[in-house]
SEFI-563721 format. One line per 10 residues: number of its first residue (from 0); for each residue x, y, z of C-alpha. Coordinates in steps of 0.02 Angstrom, whole numbers, plus 32768, in hexadecimal, padded with zeros to 4 digits. Example, Ala and Ser with C-alpha at 12.3 -4.5 7.8 and 13.67 -1.06 7.14 Angstrom:
<sites>
0 = 8267/7F1F/8186 | 82AC/7FCB/8165 .
</sites>
This chain:
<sites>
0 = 8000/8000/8000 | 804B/80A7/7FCC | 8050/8133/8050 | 80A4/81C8/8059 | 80C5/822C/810E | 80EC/82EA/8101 | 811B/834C/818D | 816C/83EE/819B | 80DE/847E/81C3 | 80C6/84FF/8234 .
10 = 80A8/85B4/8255 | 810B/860D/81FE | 8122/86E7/81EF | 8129/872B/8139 | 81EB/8737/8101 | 8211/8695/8162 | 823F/85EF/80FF | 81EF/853B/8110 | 823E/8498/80EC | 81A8/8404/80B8 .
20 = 81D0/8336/80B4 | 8166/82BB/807F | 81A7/8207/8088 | 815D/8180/8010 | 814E/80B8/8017 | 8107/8036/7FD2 | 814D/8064/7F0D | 81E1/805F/7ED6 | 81ED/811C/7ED6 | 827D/813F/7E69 .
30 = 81FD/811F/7DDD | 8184/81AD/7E18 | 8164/825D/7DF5 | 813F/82AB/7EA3 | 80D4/835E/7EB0 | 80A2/83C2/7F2F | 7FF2/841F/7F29 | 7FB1/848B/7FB0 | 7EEB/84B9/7FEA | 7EC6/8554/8034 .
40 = 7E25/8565/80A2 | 7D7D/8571/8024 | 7DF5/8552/7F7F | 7E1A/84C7/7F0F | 7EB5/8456/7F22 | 7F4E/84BB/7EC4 | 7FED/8485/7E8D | 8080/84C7/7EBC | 8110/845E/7E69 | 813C/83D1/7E23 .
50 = 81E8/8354/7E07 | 8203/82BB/7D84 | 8225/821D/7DB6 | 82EE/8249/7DA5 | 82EB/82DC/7E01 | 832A/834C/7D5C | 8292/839F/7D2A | 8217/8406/7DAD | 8196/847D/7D79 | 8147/8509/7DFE .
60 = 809F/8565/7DFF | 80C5/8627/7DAC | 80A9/8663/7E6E | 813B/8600/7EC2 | 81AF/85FF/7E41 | 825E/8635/7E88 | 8228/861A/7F39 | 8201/856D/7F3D | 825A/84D9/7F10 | 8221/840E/7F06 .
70 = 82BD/8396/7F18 | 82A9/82D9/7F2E | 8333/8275/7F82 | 8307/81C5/7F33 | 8387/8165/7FA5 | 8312/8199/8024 | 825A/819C/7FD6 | 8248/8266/7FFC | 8215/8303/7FA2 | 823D/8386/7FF6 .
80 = 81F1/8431/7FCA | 8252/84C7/800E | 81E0/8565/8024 | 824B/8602/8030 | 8201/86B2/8047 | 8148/8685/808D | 80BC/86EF/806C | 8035/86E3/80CB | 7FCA/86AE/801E | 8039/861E/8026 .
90 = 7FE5/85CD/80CE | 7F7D/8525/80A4 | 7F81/848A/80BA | 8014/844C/8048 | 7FEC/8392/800D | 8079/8310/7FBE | 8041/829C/7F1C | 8096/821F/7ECD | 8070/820B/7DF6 | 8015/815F/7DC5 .
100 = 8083/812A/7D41 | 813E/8107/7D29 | 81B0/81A9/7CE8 | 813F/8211/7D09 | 8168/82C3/7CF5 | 8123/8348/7D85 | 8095/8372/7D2D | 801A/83F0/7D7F | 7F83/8380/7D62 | 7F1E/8338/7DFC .
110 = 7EEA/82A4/7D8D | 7FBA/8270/7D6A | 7FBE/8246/7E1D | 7F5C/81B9/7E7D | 7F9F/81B2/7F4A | 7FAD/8244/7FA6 | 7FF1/826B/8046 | 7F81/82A8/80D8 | 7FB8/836A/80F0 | 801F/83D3/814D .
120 = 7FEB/848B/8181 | 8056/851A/815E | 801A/85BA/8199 | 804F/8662/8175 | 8040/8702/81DC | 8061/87BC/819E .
</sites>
């Protein structure tokens, strides 16, 4: 059974920077894209960024672009998604997603991924 754990929230102030894990098992996760998509109270799942199954290729929502960046360690089944310069329109909950098929690419689509991970909070104060 695939899960995948994230953990890194908190409270954070605008300015400060944020370091999110998420852990996988149960696939062989070298063969995965990874994303991470976030939810904000009363809106619809977003995503934030995305990273191949090699770790070469990433792609970012237009809003996080140069402050954000996804990694995966695949000795250690992680993405990792660095958050630098938080605004407080960046607070949701930030949600981990591995892709369905083999080589897949970091796609933005919901639909290219089939487990997610259950959440983790950041928060962002002005």
């Amino acid at each position: 059974q695939v899960q995948l754990v994230e953990s890194g929230g908190g409270l954070l102030q605008a300015g400060d920077s944020l370091r999110l894990s998420c852990t996988a098992s149960g696939r062989t996760f070298s063969r995965y894209a990874m994303a991470w998509f976030r939810q904000a109270p009363g809106k619809e799942r977003e995503f934030v960024a995305g990273i191949d199954w090699s770790g070469t290729a990433t792609h970012y929502v237009d809003s996080v672009k140069d402050r954000f960046t996804i990694s995966r360690d695949n000795v250690r089944n992680t993405v990792y998604l660095q958050m630098n310069s938080l605004k407080p329109e960046d607070a949701a909950d930030y949600y981990c997603a591995i892709g369905k098929r083999f080589w897949g690419s970091g796609s933005s689509r919901v639909s290219d991924y089939d487990y997610w991970g259950q959440g983790t909070q950041v928060t962002v104060s002005s």
